[in-house]
N, C-alpha and C positions, 0 to 999 in steps of 0.2 A: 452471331455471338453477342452477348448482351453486353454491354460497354461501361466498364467497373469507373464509379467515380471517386477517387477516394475521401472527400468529403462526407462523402452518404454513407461509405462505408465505416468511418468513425463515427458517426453520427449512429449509426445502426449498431457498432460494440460498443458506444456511450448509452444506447437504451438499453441494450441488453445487461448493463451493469447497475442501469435503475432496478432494470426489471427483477434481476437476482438478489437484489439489497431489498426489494420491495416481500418479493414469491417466493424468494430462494429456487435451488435448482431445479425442484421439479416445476417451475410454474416457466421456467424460460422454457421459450416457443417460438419459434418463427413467428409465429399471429402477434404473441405478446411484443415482442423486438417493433414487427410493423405498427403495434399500435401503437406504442411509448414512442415510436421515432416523429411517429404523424406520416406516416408513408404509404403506399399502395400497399394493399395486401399482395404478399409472392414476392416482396423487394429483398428481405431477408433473404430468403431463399438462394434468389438470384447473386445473394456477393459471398455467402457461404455455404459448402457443400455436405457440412451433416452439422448437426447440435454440438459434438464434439470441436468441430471446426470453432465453432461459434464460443465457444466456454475457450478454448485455449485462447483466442485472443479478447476476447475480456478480461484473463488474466493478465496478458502483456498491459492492455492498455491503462490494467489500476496500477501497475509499476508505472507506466509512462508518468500517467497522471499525479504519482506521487512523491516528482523527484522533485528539489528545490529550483527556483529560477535564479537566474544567471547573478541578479544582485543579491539574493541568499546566499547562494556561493560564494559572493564576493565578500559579503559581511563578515560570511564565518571566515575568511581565508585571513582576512585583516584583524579580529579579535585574538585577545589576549592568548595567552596557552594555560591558564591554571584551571582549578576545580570548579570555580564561578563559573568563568566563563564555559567550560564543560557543561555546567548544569544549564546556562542559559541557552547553550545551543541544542542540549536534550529539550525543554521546557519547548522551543521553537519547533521540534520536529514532532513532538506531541501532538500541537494545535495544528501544525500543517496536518498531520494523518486526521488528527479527528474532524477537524476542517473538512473533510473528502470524507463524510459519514459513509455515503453510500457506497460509495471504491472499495471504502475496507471491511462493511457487512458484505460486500457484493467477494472479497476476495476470502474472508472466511468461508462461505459460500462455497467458493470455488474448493476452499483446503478440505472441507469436508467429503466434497466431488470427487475431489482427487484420489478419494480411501479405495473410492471403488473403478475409475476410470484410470488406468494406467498409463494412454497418453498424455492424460493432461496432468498425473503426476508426474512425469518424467520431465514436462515446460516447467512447473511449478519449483522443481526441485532445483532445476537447473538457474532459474531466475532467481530463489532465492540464495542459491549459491553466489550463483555472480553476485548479487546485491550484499550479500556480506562478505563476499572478499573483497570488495569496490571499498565496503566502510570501513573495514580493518585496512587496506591500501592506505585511503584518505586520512583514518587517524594517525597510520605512522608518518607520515610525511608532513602533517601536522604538527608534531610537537607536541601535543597534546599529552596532561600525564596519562598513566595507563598504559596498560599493554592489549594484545590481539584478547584476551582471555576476558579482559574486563571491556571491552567494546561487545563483544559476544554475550555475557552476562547482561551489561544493560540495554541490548538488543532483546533479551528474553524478558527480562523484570519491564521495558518501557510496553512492549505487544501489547500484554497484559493487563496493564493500566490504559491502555487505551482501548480495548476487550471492554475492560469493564464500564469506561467512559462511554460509549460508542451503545451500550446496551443496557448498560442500568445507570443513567447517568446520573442518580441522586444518591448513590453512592457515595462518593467524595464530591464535594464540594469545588471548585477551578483554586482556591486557595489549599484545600488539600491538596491537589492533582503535582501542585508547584513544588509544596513541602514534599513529596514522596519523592517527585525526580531531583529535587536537589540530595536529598535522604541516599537515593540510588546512587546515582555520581560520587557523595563521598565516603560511601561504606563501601563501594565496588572498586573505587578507583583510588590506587595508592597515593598518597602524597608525596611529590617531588622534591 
């Protein structure tokens, strides 16, 4: 039995999310995965057992990759409760996603994968469920104004502006991008 290291093998679903931000779905390959990683050809292979395999955890892993670190967490747990401070911690989750260009071309990617592949719709669906009751959890325990309906809302209105950022980025401007999520926050989000 071949002896799984789990280093190579994040290493090997971190190429294979270059590789799909790069090819998109039809160009991931086991050869490409091996060549993006700098690895023996058949290493891919060796830590996952079909393409499907391989697409469902490059999904997990552009959520892994896309959550805040422990003192973002902590910043936001410490700021204010009002619409500013609302828009500032939208404005922050913006740059972190677009910050991680390839994660999030690599996980449209995957959403369009998913139209036709049913297992990895079923992880996808599932992940993003958990990920927005996690946000709607976190907002109400926050304080934060708003309700579950307007965290949802600028869940769909922020995707989008980061959609657009992420793929036609001279679109808006970084000072547009600012003005729109504050724009979002306080046309979504009722005032306390």
């Amino acid at each position: 039995m071949v002896r799984r290291n789990d280093q190579r093998r994040a290493a090997l679903v971190d190429a294979a999310i270059e590789v799909l931000a790069r090819e998109g779905a039809r160009g991931l390959t086991f050869r490409a995965v091996d060549a993006e990683a700098a690895v023996p050809a058949g290493t891919a292979s060796n830590y996952f057992g079909s393409r499907d395999d391989l697409l469902t955890q490059a999904g997990a892993r552009v959520y892994e990759r896309l959550q805040p670190d422990e003192a973002t967490i902590a910043r936001q747990r410490a700021a204010g409760r009002d619409r500013e401070t609302y828009a500032e911690l939208m404005r922050e989750l913006v740059s972190r996603v677009a910050a991680f260009r390839t994660g999030y071309l690599a996980l449209l990617e995957l959403r369009l994968e998913a139209t036709r592949r049913p297992e990895l719709r079923k992880v996808l669906t599932e992940r993003v469920r958990a990920d927005l009751d996690a946000n709607v959890a976190y907002h109400e325990e926050s304080g934060l104004p708003g309700d579950a309906t307007a965290v949802k809302l600028l869940i769909l209105a922020l995707n989008w502006l980061i959609v657009e950022q992420l793929t036609l980025p001279d679109v808006f401007t970084e000072a547009e991008r600012d003005q729109l999520v504050a724009a979002a926050v306080e046309r979504i989000v009722a005032a306390e």
